[in-house]
C-alpha positions as CSV (number, residue, x, y, z in Angstrom):
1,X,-17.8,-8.7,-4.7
2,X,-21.1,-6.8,-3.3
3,X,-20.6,-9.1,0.0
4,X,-17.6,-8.4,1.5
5,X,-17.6,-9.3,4.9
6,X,-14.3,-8.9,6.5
7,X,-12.2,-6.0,7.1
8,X,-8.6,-5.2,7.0
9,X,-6.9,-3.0,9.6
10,X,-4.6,-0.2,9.2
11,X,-2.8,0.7,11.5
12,X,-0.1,4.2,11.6
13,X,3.0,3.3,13.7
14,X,6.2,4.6,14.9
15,X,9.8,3.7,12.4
16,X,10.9,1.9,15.4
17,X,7.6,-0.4,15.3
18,X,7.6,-0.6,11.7
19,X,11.5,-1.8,12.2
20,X,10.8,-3.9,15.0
21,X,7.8,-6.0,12.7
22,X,9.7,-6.1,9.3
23,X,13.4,-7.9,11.9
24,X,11.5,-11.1,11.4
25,X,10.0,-10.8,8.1
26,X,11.6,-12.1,5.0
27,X,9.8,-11.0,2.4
28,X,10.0,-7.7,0.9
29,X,9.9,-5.6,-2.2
30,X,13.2,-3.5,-2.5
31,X,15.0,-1.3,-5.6
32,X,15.2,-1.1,-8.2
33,X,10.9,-1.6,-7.5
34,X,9.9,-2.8,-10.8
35,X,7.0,-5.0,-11.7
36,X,8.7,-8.1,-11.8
37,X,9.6,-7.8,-8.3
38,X,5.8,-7.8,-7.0
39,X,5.5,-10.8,-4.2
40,X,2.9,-13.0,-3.2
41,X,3.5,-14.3,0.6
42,X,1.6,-14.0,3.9
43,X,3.4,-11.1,5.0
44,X,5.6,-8.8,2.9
45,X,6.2,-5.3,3.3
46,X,8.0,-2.2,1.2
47,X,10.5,0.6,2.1
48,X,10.8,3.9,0.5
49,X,7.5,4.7,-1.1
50,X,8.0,9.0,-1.9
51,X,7.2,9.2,-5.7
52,X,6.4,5.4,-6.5
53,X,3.2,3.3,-6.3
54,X,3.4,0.9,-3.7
55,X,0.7,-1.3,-2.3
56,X,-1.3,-4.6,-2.3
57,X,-4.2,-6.9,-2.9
58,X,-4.9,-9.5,-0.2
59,X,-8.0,-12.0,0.1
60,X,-7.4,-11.8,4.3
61,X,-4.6,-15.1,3.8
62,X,-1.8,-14.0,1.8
63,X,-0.8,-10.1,-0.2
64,X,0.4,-9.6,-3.5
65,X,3.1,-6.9,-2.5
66,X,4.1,-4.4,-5.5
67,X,6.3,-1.4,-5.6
68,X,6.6,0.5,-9.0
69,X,9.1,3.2,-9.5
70,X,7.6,5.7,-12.3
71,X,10.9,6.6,-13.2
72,X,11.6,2.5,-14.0
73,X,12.2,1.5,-17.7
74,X,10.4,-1.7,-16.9
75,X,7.4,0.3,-15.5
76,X,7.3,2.3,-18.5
77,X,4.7,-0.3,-20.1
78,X,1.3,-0.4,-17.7
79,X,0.1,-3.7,-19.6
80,X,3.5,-5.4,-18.4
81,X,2.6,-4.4,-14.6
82,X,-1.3,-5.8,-15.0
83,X,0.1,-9.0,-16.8
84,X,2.4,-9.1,-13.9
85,X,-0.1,-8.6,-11.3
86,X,-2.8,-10.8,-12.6
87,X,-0.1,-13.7,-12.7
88,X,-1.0,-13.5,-8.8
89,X,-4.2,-12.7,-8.2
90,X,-7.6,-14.8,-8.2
91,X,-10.1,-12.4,-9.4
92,X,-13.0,-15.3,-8.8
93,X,-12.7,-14.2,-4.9
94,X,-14.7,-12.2,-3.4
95,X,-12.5,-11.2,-0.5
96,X,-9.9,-9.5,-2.3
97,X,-9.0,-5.6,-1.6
98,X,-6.7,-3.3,-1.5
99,X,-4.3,-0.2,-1.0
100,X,-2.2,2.0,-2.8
101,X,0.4,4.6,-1.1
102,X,2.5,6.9,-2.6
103,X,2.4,9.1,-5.8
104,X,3.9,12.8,-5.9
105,X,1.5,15.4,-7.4
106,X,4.5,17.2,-8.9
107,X,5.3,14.6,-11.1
108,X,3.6,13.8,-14.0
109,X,4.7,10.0,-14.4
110,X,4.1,9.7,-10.9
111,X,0.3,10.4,-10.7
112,X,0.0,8.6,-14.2
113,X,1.1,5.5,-12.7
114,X,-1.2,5.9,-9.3
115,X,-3.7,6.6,-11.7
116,X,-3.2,3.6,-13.9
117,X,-3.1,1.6,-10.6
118,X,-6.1,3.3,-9.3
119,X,-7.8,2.0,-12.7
120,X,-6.6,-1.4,-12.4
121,X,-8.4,-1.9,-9.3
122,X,-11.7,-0.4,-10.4
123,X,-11.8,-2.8,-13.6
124,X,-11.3,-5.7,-11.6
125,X,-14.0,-4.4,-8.5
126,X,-11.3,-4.3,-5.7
127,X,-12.2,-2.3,-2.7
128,X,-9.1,0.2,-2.2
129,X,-7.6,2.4,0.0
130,X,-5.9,5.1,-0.7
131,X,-2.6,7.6,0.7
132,X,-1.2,10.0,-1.5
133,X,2.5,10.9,0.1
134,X,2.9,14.6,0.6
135,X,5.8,16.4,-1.1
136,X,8.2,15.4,1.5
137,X,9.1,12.5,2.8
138,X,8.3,8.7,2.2
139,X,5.9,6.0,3.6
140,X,6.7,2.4,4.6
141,X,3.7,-0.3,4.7
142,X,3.9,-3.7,5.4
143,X,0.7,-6.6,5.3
144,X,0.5,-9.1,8.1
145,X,-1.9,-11.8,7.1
146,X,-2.1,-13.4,11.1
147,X,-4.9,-10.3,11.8
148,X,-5.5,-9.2,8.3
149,X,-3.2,-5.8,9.0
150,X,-1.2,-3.5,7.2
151,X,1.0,-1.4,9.1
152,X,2.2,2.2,7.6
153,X,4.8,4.8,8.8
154,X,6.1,8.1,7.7
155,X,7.8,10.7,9.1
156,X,4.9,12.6,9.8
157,X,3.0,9.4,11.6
158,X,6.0,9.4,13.2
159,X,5.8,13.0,14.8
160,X,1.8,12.3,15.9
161,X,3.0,9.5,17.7
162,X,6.0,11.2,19.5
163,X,3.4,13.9,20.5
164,X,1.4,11.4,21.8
165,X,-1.7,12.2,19.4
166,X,-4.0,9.0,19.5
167,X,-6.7,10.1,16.9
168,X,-6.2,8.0,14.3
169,X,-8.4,9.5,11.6
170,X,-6.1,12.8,12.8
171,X,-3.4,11.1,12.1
172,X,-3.5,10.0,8.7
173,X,-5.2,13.0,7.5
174,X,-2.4,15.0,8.2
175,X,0.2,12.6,7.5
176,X,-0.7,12.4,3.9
177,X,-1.8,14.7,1.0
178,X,-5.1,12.4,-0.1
179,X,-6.7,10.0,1.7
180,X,-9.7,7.5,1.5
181,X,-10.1,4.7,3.6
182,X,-12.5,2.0,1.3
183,X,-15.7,0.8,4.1
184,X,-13.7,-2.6,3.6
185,X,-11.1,-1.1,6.0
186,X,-11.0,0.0,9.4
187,X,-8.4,2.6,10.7
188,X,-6.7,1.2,14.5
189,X,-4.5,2.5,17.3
């Protein structure tokens, strides 16, 4: 995985944006966000993410779309999520990475589970990126395999953008508690 040549965009957005891309998108992860849920399209995308793990692995052509609720009696097992998860993946490619949103420091099942997911990528050499929510509020991301693009809102994105801030970097820096953007990612306006 050393040669990675591609890069996904992220891109922070307004709700009205995020709504306006999900109108013609079937596919989506929804409650009760539990392992067997997880989806594997072109395009998917999640709603709700505040003390859950949420995210996806793409190759740059489809995403396996997850959303795990700590709180979830079906979650409660990690090796049910991996066995889940590596149903979908093809660990043989080398353009396969990542991101992972959510996770509220305040709960302890809720950074074990970020944590376990933060693992599962590492063992299996998946470039990530990273957005831990902040106590308030929840984050929205959707993939969009036509230009290799996730798109994420929050409330706080949503508050740069009304005040017309354009600095990206700015922008999800303060719209999160933790972030890390892997160099197999590329933050866009």
């Amino acid at each position: 995985m050393q040669n990675i040549s591609f890069t996904s965009r992220i891109r922070p957005v307004s709700s009205s944006a995020f709504q306006d891309a999900t109108t013609c998108f079937m596919s989506s992860v929804n409650f009760p966000w539990a392992h067997y849920l997880t989806v594997k399209r072109t395009s998917a995308f999640t709603k709700g993410i505040k003390d859950c793990c949420a995210g996806g692995i793409t190759n740059g052509k489809d995403v396996v779309l997850f959303h795990l609720c700590p709180d979830s009696n079906e979650n409660k097992v990690f090796s049910d999520i991996e066995t889940t998860l590596e149903r979908f993946i093809d660990f043989d490619n080398d353009k396969l990475q990542g991101i992972l949103v959510g996770s509220k420091s305040y709960f302890r099942k809720s950074r074990k589970l970020y944590s376990n997911m933060e693992k599962f990528m590492q063992k299996h050499n998946i470039p990530y990126s990273t957005f831990k929510n902040k106590a308030l509020g929840e984050t929205d991301i959707m993939y969009k395999t036509e230009n290799d693009e996730w798109l994420i809102t929050n409330n706080y994105i949503q508050k740069f953008i009304k005040k017309n801030v354009y600095n990206v970097k700015k922008i999800i820096e303060k719209s999160f508690r933790k972030t890390n953007v892997s160099n197999n990612d590329e933050l866009v306006a």
